[in-house]
N, C-alpha and C positions, 0 to 999 in steps of 0.2 A: 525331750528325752524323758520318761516315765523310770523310774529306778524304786525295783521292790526292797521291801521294809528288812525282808527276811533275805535277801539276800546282800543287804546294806549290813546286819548286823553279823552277818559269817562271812565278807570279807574283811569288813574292817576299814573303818575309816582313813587310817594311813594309807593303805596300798590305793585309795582313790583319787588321794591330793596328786597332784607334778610332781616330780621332782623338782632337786633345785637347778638344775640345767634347761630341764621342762619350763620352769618358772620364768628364766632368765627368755627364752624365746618368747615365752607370750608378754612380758615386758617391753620387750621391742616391737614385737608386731604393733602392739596399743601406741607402742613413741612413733611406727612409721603412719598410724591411723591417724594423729594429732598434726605431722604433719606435715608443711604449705604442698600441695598438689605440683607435679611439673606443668611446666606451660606446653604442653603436648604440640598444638600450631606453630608455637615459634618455635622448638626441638624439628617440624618436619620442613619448616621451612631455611632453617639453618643449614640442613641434612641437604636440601634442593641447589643451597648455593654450593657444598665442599663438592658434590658429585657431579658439577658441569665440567667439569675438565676430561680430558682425555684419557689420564693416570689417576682412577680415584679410588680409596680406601672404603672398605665398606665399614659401616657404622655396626658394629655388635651390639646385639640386646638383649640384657642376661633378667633373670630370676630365680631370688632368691628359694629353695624349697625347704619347707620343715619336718621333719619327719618324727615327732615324737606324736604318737596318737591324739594324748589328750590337747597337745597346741594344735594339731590342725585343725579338732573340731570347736574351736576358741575362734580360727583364721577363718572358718568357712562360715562363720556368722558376721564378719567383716564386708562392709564394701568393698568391691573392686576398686584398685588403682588407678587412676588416670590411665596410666601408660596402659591397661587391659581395654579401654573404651573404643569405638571405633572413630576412625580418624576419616573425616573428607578431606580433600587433597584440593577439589574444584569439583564446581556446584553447576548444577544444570543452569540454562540461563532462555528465558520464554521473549525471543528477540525472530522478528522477522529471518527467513531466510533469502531474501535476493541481494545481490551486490546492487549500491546504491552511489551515482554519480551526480553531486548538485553544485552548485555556483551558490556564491557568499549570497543572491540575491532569493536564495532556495527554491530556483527552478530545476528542475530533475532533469537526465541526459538519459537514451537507451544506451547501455553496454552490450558491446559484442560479445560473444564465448570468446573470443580472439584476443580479448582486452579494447584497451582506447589506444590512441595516439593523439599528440597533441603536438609530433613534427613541424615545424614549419607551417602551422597554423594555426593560431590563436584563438581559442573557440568564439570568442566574442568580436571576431571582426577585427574593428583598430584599437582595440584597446583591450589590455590583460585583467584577467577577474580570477578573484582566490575560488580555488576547485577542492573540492572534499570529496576521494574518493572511498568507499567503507565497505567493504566484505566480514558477513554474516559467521557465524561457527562452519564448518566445514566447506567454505567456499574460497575461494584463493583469486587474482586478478592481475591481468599482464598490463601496465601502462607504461607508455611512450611518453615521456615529458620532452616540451618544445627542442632544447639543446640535443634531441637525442640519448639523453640518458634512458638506459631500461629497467623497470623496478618491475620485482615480483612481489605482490603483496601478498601475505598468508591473510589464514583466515581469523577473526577476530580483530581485524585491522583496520586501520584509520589513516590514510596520507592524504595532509592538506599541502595544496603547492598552487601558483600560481601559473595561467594556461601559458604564459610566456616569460618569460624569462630577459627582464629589459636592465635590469641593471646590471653592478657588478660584482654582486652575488647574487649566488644559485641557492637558495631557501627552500626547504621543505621539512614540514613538521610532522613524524609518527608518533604514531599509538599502535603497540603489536609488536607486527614481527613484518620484517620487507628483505628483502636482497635486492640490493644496486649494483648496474653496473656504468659506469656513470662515464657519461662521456667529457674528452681530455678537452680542456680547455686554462689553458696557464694564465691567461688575463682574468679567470673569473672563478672563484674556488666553490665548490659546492659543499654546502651545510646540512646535513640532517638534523634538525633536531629533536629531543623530547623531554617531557617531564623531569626525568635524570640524569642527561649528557647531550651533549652536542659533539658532532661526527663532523672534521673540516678535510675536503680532499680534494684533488685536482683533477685527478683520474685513476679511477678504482675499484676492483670490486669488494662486495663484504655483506655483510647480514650484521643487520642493527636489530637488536631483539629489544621490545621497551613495552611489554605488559603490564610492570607491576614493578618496583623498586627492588624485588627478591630477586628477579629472572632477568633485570636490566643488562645488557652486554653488546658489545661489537665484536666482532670476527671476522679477519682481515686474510682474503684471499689473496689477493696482488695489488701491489701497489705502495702506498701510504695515505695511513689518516692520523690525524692528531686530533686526541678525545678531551675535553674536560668536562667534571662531573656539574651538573647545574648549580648556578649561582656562586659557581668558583672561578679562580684565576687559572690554579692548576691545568696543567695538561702533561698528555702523555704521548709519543708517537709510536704507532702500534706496529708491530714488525708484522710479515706476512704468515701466514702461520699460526699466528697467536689470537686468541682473545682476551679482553680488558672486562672485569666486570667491575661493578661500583657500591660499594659500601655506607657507611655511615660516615657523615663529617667530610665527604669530600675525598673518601680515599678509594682508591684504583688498585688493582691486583692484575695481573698482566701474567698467562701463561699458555705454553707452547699445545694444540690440539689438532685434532684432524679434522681438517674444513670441508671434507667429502661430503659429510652429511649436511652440508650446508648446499652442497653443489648438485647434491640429490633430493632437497628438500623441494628446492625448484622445479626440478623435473616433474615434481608428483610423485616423492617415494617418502616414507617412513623411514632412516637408515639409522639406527642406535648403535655404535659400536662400543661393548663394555660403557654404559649407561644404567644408571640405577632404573631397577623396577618404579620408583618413584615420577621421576624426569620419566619415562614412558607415558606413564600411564595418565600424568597431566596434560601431555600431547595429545593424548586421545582424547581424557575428556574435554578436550578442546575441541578437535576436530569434529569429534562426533554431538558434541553437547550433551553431555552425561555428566553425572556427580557421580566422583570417584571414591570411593571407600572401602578403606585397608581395614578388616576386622582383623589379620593377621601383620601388625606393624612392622617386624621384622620381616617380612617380604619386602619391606619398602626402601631395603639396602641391599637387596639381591643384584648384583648384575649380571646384563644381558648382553649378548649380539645380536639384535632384531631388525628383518628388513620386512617393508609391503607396501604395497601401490595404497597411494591415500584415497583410489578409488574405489577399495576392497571392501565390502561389507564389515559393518564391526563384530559380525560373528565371527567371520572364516578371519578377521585379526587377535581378537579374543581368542581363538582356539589352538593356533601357534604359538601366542605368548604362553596358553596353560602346557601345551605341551613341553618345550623347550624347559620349563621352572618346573615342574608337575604341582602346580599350585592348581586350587579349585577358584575360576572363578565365574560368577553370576551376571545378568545384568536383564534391566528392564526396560521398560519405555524410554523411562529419566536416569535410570542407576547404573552402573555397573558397580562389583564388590569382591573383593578379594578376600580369600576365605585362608 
């Protein structure tokens, strides 16, 4: 800013200082400049676990505004805020696309469009061998395990299980996201486990979600399961209706939601009902393998009603969601971005 000598001397150096109210805001602004930054990731990931329920609050995002002239032009020579930065959600990820079926011995199987079965025959003959099957970003896969249980694996998933099932339990270990529906058998309980929990049931169905410690959860359509969280004693028996998710130290939060979208998840639908823009749009970039990013963060407590075939292009889904919110949003090869 250039300020003339002669117009310096016929206003007057008083009328140029702040006031002292003026003063008092650029005093703060410099205390909010000094300090500690929020932790922006853990705030969206916090946000991710209160809005998986059914009944969720949306999270407000206020800021603060100054209006005395001379402080604003003090603020606009300030860095931005943490919370003004943009925020990824989930990062594109450069991983083959085929579902991939192999034996502890790492011989590789063809998978049908149809899924596998592993009914009443043991792939390996007379004798049972650990099976790993793994679906890619937007690929999903139907298996049959030996007992007749039926699992839907989503995509980004991983279930290890054994081609037969000879003792007396039923074992199998995820990564991701699956829906069982698991066939009755009272002499021999069936176990899912993973990294966070272990799922015990005799006959039932449910969606075990186990990505990542934030989005860990089961969701119990009919039946019973009793959950405890890894390397605890704890357990908890899950009513039908409800979901368990898991925390820090061991601790479980148990509450009532609609398993529809669970039951259309399987079908091959997309179905959010009152779901944050946030939970959306990590779905996506999952499915689609895109990194997600919120330049507009409060969008990211928007909620929604959103349905679409997960076979839909990510345009013509991207273009519903901007409708529906009148949000701008963008995406590229690897990005999508919320404006």
């Amino acid at each position: 800013m250039n300020i003339d000598d002669n117009n310096m001397n016929d206003t007057g150096l008083d009328d140029l200082l702040p006031k002292a109210d003026e003063q008092d805001i650029i005093r703060a602004a410099f205390a909010r400049r000094e300090a500690a930054s929020a932790d922006i990731d853990a705030e969206w990931r916090e946000l991710s676990r209160l809005t998986r329920t059914r009944h969720r609050r949306p999270v407000l995002f206020t800021a603060a505004a100054v209006a005395a002239c001379i402080a604003v032009v003090v603020l606009l020579s300030l860095p931005q805020d943490r919370v003004d930065r943009q925020v990824a959600v989930i990062t594109h990820m450069d991983i083959p696309g085929d579902i991939s079926l192999t034996d502890d011995s790492g011989r590789a199987y063809d998978v049908d469009t149809a899924g596998v079965t592993f009914a009443g025959k043991p792939l390996s003959g007379t004798h049972t061998t650990m099976m790993v099957m793994a679906t890619p970003r937007g690929r999903d896969c139907r298996v049959t395990l030996s007992d007749g249980t039926r699992v839907w694996l989503n995509g980004e998933s991983e279930l290890r299980f054994p081609s037969g099932f000879t003792s007396g339990r039923r074992e199998v270990h995820l990564r991701g996201e699956a829906f069982f529906e698991v066939a009755k058998d009272p002499q021999r309980p069936f176990v899912v486990t993973s990294d966070y929990y272990s799922a015990t049931v005799l006959g039932t169905s449910f969606d075990a979600r186990a990505y990542s410690s934030d989005d860990a959860s089961v969701t119990l359509v009919e039946g019973s399961v009793r959950v405890s969280p890894a390397g605890s004693a704890s357990a908890l028996v899950v009513e039908p209706g409800c979901m368990v998710t898991f925390g820090a130290a061991g601790m479980m939060s148990m509450s009532e939601v609609d398993v529809y979208p669970c039951l259309q998840r399987k079908e091959g639908y997309f179905y959010f009902d009152q779901a944050s823009m946030l939970d959306i749009m990590i779905e996506l970039g999952r499915w689609y393998n895109k990194t997600v990013v919120f330049e507009d963060t409060a969008a990211m407590s928007t909620m929604l009603h959103f349905v679409a075939s997960r076979s839909d292009s990510l345009e013509t889904v991207l273009r519903h969601i901007a409708e529906l919110d009148n949000v701008e949003i963008e995406y590229t090869k690897d990005d999508i971005t919320i404006r």
